[in-house]
GUPAGU-332659 format. One record per residue (C-alpha): residue in one letter; chain; x, y, z. Coordinates in Angstrom, 3 decimals. Layout:
BEGIN
<node residu="A" chaine="A" X="X" Y="Y" Z="Z"/>
...
# end
This chain:
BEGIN
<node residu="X" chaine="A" X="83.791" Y="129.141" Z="84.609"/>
<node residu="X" chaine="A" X="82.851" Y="132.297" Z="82.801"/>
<node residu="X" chaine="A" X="79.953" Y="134.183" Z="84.129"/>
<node residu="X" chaine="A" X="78.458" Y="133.367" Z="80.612"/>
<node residu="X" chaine="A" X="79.060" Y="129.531" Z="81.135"/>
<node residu="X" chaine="A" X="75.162" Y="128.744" Z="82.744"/>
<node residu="X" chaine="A" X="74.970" Y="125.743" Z="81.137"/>
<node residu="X" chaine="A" X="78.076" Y="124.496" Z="82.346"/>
<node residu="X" chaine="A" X="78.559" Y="121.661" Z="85.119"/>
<node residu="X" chaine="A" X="78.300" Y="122.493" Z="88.544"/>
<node residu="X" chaine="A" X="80.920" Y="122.980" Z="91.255"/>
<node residu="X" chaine="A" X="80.327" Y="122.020" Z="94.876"/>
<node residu="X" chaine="A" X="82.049" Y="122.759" Z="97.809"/>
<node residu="X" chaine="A" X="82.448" Y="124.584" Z="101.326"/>
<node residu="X" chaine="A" X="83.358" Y="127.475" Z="102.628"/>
<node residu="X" chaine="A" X="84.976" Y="127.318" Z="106.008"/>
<node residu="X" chaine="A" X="84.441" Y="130.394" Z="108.354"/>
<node residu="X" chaine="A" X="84.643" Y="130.768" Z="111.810"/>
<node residu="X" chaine="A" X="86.664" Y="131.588" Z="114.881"/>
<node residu="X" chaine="A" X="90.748" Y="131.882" Z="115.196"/>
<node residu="X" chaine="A" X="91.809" Y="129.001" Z="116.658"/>
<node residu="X" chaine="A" X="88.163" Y="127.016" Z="116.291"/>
<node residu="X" chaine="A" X="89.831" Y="124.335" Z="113.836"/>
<node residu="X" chaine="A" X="89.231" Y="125.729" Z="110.320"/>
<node residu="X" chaine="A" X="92.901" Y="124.585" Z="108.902"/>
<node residu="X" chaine="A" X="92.481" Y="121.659" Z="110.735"/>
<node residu="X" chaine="A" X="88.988" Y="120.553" Z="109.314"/>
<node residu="X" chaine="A" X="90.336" Y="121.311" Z="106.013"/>
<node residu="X" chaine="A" X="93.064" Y="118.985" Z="106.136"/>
<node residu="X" chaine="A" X="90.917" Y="116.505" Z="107.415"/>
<node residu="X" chaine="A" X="87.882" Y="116.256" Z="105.216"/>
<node residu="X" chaine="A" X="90.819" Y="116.898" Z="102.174"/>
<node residu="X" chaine="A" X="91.875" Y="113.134" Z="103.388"/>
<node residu="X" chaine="A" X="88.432" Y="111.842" Z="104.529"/>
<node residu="X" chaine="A" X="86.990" Y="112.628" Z="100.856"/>
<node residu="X" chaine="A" X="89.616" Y="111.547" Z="98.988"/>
<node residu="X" chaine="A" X="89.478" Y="108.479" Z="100.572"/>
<node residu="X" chaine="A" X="86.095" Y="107.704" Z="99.617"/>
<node residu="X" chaine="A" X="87.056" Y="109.033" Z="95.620"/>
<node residu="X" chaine="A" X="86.310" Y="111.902" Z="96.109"/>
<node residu="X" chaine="A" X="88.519" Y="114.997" Z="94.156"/>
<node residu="X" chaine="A" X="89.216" Y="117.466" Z="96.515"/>
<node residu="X" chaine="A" X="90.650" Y="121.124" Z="95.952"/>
<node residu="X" chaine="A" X="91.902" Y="123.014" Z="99.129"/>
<node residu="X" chaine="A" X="91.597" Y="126.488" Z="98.184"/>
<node residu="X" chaine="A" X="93.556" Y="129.006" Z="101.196"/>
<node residu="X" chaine="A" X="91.812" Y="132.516" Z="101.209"/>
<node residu="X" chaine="A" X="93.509" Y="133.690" Z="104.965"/>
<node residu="X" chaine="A" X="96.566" Y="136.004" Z="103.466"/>
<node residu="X" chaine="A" X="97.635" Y="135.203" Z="107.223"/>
<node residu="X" chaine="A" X="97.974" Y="131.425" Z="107.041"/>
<node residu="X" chaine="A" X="101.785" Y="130.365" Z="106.518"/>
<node residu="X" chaine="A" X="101.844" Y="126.867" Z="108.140"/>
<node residu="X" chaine="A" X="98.808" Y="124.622" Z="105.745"/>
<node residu="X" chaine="A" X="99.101" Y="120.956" Z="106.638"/>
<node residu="X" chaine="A" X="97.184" Y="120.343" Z="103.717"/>
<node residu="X" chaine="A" X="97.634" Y="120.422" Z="100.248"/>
<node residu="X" chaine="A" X="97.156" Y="123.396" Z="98.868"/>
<node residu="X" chaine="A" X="96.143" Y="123.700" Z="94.758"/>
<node residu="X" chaine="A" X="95.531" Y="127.669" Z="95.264"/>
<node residu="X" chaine="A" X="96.619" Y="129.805" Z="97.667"/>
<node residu="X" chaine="A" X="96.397" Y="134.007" Z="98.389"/>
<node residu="X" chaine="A" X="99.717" Y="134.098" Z="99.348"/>
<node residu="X" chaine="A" X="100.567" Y="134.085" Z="95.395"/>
<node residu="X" chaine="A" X="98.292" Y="137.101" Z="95.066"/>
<node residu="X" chaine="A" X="98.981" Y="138.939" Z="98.673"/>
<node residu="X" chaine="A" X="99.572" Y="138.371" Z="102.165"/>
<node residu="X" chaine="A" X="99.200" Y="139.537" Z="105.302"/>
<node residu="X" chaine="A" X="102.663" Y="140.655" Z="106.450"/>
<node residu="X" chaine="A" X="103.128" Y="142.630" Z="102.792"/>
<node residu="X" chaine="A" X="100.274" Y="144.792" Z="103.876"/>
<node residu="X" chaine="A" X="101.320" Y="145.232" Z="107.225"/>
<node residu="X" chaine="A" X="104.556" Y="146.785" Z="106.846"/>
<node residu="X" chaine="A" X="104.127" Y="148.776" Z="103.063"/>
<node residu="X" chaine="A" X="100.313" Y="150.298" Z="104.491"/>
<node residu="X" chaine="A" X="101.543" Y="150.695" Z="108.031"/>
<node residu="X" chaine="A" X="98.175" Y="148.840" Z="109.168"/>
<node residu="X" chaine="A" X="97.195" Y="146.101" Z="111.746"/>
<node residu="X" chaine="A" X="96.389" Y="142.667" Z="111.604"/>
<node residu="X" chaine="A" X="92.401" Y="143.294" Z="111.415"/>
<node residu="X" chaine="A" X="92.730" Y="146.138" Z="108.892"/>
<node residu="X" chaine="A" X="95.107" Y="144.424" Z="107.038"/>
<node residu="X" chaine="A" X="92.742" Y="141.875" Z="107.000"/>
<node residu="X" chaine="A" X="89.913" Y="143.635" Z="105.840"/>
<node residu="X" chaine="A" X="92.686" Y="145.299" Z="102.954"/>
<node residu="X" chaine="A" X="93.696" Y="141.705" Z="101.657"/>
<node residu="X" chaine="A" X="89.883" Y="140.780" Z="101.022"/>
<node residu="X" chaine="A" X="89.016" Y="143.783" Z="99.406"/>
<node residu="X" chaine="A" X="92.024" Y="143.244" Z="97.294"/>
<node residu="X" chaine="A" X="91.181" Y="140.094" Z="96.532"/>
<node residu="X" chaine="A" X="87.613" Y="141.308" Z="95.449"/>
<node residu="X" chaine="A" X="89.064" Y="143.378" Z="92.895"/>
<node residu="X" chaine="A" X="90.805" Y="140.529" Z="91.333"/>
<node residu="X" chaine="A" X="88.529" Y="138.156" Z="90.765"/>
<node residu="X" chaine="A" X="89.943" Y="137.384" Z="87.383"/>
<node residu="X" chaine="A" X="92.697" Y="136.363" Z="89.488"/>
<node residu="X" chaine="A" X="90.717" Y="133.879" Z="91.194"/>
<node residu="X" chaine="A" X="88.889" Y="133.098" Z="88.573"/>
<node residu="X" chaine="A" X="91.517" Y="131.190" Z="86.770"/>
<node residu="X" chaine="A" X="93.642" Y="129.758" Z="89.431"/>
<node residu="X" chaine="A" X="89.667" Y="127.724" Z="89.962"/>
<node residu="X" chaine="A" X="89.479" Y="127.029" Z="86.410"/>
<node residu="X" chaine="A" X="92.702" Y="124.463" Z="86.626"/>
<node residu="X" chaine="A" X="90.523" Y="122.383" Z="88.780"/>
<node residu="X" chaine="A" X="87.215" Y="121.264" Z="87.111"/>
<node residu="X" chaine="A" X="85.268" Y="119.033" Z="88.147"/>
<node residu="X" chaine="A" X="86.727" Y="119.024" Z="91.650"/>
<node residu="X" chaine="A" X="85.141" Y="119.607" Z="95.228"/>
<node residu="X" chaine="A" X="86.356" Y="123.052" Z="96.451"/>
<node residu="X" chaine="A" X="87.619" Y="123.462" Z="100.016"/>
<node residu="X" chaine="A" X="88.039" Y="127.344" Z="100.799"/>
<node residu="X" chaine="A" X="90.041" Y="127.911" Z="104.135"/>
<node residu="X" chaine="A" X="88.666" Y="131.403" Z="105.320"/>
<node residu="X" chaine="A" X="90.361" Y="133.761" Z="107.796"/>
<node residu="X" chaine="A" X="89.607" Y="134.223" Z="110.976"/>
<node residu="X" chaine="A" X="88.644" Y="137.590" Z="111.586"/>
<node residu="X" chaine="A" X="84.861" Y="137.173" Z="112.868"/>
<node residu="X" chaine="A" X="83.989" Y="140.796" Z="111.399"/>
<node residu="X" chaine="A" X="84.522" Y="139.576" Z="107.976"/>
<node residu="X" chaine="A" X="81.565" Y="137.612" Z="108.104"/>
<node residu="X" chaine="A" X="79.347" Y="139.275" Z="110.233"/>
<node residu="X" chaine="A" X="79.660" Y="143.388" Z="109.234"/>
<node residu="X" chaine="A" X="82.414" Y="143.736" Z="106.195"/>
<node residu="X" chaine="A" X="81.146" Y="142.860" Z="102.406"/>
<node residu="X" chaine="A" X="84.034" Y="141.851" Z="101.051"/>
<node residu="X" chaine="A" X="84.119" Y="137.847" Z="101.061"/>
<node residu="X" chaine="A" X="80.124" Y="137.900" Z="101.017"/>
<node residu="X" chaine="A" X="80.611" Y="139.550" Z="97.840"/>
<node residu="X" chaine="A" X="83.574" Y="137.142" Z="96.675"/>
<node residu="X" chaine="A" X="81.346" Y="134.008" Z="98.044"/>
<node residu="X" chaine="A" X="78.357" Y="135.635" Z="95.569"/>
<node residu="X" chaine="A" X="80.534" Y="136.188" Z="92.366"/>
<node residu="X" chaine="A" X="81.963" Y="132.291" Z="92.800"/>
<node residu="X" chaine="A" X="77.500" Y="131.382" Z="92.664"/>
<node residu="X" chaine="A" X="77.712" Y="133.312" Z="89.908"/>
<node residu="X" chaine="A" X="80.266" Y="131.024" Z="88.336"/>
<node residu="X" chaine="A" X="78.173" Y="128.010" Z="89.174"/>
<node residu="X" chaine="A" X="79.514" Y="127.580" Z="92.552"/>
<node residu="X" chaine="A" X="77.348" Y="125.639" Z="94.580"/>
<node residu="X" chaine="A" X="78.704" Y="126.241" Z="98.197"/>
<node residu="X" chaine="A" X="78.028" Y="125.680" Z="101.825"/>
<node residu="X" chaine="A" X="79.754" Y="127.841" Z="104.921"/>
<node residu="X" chaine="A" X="80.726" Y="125.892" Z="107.366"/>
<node residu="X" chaine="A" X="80.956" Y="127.937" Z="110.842"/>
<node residu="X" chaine="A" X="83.073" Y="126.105" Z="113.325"/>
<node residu="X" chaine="A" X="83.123" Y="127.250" Z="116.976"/>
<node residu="X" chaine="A" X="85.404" Y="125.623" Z="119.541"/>
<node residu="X" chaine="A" X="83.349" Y="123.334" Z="122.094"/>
<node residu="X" chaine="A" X="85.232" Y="124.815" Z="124.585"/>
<node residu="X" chaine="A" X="81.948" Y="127.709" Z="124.659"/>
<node residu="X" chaine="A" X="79.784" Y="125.433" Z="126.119"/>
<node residu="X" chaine="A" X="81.488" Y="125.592" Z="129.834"/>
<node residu="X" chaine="A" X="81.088" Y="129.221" Z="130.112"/>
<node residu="X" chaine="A" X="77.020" Y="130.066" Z="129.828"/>
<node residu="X" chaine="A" X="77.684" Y="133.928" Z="128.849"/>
<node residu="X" chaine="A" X="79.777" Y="132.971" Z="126.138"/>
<node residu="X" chaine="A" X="77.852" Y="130.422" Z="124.490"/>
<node residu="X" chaine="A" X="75.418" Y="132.928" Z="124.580"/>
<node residu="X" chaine="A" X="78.080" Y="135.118" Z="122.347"/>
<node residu="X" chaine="A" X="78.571" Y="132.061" Z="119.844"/>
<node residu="X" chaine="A" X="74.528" Y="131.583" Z="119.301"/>
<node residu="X" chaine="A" X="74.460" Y="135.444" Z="118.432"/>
<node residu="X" chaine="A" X="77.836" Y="135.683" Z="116.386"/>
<node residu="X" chaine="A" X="76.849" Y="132.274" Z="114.462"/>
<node residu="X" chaine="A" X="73.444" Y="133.913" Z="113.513"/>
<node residu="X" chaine="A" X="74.681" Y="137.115" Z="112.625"/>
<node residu="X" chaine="A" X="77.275" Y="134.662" Z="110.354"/>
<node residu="X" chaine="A" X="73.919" Y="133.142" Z="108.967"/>
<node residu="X" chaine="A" X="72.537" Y="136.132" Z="108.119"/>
<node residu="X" chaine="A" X="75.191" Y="138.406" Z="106.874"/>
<node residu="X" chaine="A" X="77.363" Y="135.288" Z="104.559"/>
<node residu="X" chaine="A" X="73.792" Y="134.359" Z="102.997"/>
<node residu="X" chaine="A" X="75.162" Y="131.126" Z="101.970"/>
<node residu="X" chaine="A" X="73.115" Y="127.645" Z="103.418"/>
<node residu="X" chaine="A" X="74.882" Y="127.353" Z="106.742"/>
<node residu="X" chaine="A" X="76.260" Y="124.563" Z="108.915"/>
<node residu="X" chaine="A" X="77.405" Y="125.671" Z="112.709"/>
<node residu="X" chaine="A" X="79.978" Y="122.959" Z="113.955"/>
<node residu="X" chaine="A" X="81.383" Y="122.342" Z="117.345"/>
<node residu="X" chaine="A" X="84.772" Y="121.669" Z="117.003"/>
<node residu="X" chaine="A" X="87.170" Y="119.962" Z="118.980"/>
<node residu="X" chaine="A" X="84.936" Y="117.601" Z="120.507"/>
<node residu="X" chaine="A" X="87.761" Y="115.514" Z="121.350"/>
<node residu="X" chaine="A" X="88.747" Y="118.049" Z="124.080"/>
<node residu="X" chaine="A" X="85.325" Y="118.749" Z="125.368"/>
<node residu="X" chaine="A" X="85.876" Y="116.385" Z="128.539"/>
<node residu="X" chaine="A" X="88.981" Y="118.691" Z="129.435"/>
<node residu="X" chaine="A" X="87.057" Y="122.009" Z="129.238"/>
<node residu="X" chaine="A" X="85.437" Y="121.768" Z="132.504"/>
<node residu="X" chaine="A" X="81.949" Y="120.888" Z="133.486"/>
<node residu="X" chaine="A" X="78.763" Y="121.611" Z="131.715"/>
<node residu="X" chaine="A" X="75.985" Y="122.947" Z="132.838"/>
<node residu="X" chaine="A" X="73.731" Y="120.946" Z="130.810"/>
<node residu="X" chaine="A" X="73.721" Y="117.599" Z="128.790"/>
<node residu="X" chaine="A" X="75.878" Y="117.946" Z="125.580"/>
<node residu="X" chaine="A" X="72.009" Y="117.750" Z="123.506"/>
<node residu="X" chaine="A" X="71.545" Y="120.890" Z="125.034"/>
<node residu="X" chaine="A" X="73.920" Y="123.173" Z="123.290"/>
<node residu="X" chaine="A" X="73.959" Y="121.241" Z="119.621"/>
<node residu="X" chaine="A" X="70.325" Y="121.469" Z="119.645"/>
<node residu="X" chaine="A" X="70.383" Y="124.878" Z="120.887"/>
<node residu="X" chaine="A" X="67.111" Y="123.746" Z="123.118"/>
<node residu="X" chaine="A" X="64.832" Y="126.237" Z="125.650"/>
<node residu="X" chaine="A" X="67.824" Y="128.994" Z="126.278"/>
<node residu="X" chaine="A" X="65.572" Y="130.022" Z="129.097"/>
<node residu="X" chaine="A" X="67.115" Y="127.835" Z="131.513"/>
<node residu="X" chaine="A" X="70.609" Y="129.326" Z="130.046"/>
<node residu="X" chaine="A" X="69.454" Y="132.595" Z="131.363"/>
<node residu="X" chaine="A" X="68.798" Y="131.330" Z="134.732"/>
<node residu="X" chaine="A" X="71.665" Y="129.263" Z="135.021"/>
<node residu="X" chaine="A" X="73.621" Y="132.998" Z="134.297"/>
<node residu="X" chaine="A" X="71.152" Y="134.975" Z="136.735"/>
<node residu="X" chaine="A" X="72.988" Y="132.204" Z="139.909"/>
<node residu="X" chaine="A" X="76.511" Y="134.426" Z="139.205"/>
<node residu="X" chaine="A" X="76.037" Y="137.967" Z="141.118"/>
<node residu="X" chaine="A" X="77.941" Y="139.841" Z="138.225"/>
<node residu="X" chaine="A" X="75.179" Y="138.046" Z="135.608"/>
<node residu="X" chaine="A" X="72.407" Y="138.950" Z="137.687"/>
<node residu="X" chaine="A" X="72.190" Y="142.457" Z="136.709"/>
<node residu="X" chaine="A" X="72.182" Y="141.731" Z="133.300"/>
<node residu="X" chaine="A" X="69.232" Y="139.034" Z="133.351"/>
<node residu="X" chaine="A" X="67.040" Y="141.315" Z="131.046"/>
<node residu="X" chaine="A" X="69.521" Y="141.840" Z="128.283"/>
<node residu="X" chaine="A" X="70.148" Y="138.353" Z="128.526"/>
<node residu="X" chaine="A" X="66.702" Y="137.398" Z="127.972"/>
<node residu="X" chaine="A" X="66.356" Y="139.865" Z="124.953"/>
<node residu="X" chaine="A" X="69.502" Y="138.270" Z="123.067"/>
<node residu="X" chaine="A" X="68.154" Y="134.862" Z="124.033"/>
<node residu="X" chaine="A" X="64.646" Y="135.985" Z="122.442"/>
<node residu="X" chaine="A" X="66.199" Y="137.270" Z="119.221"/>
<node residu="X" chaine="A" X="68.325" Y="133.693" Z="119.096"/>
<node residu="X" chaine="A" X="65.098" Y="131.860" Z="119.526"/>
<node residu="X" chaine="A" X="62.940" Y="134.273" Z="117.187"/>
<node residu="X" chaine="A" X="65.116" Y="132.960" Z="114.082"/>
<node residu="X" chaine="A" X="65.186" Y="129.818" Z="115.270"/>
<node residu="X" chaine="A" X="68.325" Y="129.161" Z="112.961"/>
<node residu="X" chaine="A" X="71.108" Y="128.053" Z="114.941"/>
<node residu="X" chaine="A" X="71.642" Y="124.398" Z="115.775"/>
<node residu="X" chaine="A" X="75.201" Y="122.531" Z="115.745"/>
<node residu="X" chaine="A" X="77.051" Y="119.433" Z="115.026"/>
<node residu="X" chaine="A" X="79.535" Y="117.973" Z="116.823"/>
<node residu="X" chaine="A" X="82.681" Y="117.417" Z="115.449"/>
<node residu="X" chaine="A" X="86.138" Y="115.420" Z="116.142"/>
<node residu="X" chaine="A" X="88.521" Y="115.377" Z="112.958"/>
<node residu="X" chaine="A" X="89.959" Y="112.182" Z="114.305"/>
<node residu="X" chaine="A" X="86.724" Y="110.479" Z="114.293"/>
<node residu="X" chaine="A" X="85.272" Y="109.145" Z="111.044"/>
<node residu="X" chaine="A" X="82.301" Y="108.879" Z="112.041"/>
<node residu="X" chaine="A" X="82.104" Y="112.042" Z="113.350"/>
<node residu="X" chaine="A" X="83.605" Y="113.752" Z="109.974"/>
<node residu="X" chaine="A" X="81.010" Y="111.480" Z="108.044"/>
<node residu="X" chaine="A" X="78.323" Y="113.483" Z="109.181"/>
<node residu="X" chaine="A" X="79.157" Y="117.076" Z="108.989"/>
<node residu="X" chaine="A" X="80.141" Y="115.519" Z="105.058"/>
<node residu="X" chaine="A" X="76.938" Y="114.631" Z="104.839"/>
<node residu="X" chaine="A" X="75.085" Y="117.537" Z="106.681"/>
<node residu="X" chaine="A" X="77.050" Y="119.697" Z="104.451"/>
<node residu="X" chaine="A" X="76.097" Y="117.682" Z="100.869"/>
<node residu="X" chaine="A" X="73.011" Y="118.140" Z="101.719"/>
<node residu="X" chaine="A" X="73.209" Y="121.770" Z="102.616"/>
<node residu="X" chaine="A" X="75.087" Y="122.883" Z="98.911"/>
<node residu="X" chaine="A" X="72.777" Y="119.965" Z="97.096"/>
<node residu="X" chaine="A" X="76.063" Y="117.827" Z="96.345"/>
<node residu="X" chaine="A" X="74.883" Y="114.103" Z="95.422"/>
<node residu="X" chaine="A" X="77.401" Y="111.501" Z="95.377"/>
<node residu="X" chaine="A" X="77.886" Y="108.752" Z="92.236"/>
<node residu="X" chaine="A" X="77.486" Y="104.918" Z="93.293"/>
<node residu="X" chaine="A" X="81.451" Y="104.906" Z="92.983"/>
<node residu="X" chaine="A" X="81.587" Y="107.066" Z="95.792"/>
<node residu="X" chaine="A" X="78.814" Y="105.673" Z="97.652"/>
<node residu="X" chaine="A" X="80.893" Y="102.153" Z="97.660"/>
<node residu="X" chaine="A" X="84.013" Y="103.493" Z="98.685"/>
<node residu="X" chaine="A" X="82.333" Y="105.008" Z="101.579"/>
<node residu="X" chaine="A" X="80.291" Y="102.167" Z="102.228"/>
<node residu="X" chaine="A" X="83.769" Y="100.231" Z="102.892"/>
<node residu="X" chaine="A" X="85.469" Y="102.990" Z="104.812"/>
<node residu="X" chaine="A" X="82.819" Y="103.011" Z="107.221"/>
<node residu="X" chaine="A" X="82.322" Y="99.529" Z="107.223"/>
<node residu="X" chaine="A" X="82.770" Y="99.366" Z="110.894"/>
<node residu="X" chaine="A" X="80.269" Y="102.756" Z="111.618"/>
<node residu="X" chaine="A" X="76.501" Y="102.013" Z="113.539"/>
<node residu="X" chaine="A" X="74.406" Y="103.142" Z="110.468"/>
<node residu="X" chaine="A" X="74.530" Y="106.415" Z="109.132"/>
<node residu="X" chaine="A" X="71.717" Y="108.368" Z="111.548"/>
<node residu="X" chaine="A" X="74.451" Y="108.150" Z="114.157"/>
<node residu="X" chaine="A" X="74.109" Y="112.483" Z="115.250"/>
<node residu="X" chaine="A" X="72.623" Y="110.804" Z="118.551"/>
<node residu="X" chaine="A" X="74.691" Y="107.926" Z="119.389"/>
<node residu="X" chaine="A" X="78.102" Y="109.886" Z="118.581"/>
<node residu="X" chaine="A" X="76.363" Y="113.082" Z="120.926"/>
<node residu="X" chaine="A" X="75.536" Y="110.567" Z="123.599"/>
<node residu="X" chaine="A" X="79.050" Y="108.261" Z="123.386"/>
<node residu="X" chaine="A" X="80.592" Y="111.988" Z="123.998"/>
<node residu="X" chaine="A" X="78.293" Y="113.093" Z="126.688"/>
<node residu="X" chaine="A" X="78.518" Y="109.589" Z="128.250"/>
<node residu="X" chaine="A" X="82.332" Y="109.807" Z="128.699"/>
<node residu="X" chaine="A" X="82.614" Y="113.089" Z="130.203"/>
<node residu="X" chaine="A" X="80.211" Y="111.689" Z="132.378"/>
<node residu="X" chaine="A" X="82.047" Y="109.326" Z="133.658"/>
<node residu="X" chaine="A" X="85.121" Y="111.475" Z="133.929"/>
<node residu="X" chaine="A" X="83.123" Y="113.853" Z="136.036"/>
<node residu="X" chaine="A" X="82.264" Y="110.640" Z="138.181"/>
<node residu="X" chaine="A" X="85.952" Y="109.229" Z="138.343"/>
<node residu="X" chaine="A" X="86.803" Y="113.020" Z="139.790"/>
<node residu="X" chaine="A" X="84.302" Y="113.008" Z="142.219"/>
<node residu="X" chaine="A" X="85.116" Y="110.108" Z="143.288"/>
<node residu="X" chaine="A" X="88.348" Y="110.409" Z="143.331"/>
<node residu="X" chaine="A" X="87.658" Y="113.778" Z="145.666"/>
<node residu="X" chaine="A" X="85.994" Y="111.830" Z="148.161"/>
<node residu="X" chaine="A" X="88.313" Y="108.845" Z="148.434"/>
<node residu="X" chaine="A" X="90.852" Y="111.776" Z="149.397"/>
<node residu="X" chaine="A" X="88.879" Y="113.525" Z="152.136"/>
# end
């Protein structure tokens, strides 16, 4: 994987960003099992200097190189700046890096990012790591997970539209947004809107006015409707829905990502997926899984109401 190696064999695999808390160890450990399931070789690669507890298995992790704490207490620094410290550091060692990667040819790379959001949105340091791995035929994907949770508060998923274009912009890598934690949605609270809504990222204006009903809102209707203008300008941001436990569900951000980082899969793999999903609808299922979601929470608003007006 020298930077003179062109003619070598591509590498594929994801970079996943995002959020603390939005899922990012999480996913890893569970497309780690859902690819190697189908035949796929997958290396889990941890990049957070911050991340002690990995459910996964990790081939190459910081921690061997620095972490978190170690910076902390020896540069008398705090968790963001000791943050920023550990990916500079690891920018300066990319030789490092480079051959802890070169144990696993010919494998698909998972990289579990940290999640500090100004990493990927002002600092250089990881956009500049994420650039030096395409220079060593890396062929890679970010994939931006934001907690579905967003989507019951209006002003905030407002804030995840702008942060996850900002992402797109700033990482420079071909992008896939992902709700996460879809699993949960139902116990978030109610949405304004069907679920379509916020994955498609469809006519914010009705966002806006939805906002401009709360008092405090109100007086901010034309900022609003200036961030909402800049989201829809790009027209960039769209999401899929994710639940890890679902293989259906992790089958197609799989597949949105392949396609995003150009991976094609070998019959071999095609088969073995073919039989895991054996049991799936067909494999344009985005809608149907959207709608199955949206249909239950539904239903659990329904049970509640009802449930309200059996007790009055």
């Amino acid at each position: 994987m020298s930077e003179g190696s062109k003619g070598s064999s591509l590498a594929f695999g994801q970079v996943v960003i995002g959020p603390p808390g939005s899922g990012k160890t999480t996913y890893c450990h569970g497309m780690q099992e859902f690819m190697g399931r189908i035949g796929r070789k997958v290396t889990v690669v941890n990049l957070d200097p911050a991340n002690e507890a990995m459910p996964y298995q990790c081939a190459v992790d910081i921690a061997e190189l620095i972490t978190l704490p170690d910076v902390m207490e020896n540069l008398k620094l705090g968790p963001n700046g000791g943050l920023i410290y550990c990916m500079e550091y690891l920018e300066a060692n990319f030789d490092w890096l480079q051959e802890k990667l070169a144990a696993f040819r010919g494998h698909y790379y998972l990289f579990d990012c940290p999640g500090q959001v100004e990493l990927y949105t002002h600092h250089d340091a990881l956009k500049n790591v994420f650039a030096q791995l395409a220079k060593w035929n890396f062929r890679l994907a970010a994939v931006h997970l934001v907690d579905s949770h967003y989507c019951t508060d209006p002003g905030k998923f407002i804030s995840v539209l702008c942060t996850s274009l900002s992402t797109m912009l700033h990482v420079e890598l071909p992008h896939v947004n992902v709700l996460s934690k879809m699993d949960l949605i139902e116990q978030y609270g109610k949405l304004a809107f069907n679920l379509d809504y916020y994955t498609e990222v469809l006519d914010l204006s009705y966002l806006v006015d939805h906002l401009a009903s709360d008092p405090f809102f109100r007086n901010y209707r034309r900022l609003n409707e200036k961030l909402v203008e800049v989201i829809e300008d790009y027209s960039l941001v769209s999401f899929v829905p994710l639940n890890v436990q679902d293989k259906e569900s992790m089958r197609q951000v799989m597949q949105a990502v392949d396609k995003a980082n150009g991976y094609s899969f070998g019959d071999q793999e095609h088969r073995s997926l073919e039989a895991l999903m054996s049991a799936a609808v067909g494999a344009d299922f985005h809608f149907a899984s959207t709608l199955a979601v949206q249909e239950r929470y539904v239903q659990s608003q329904d049970k509640a109401v009802e449930e309200e007006v059996m007790d009055l």
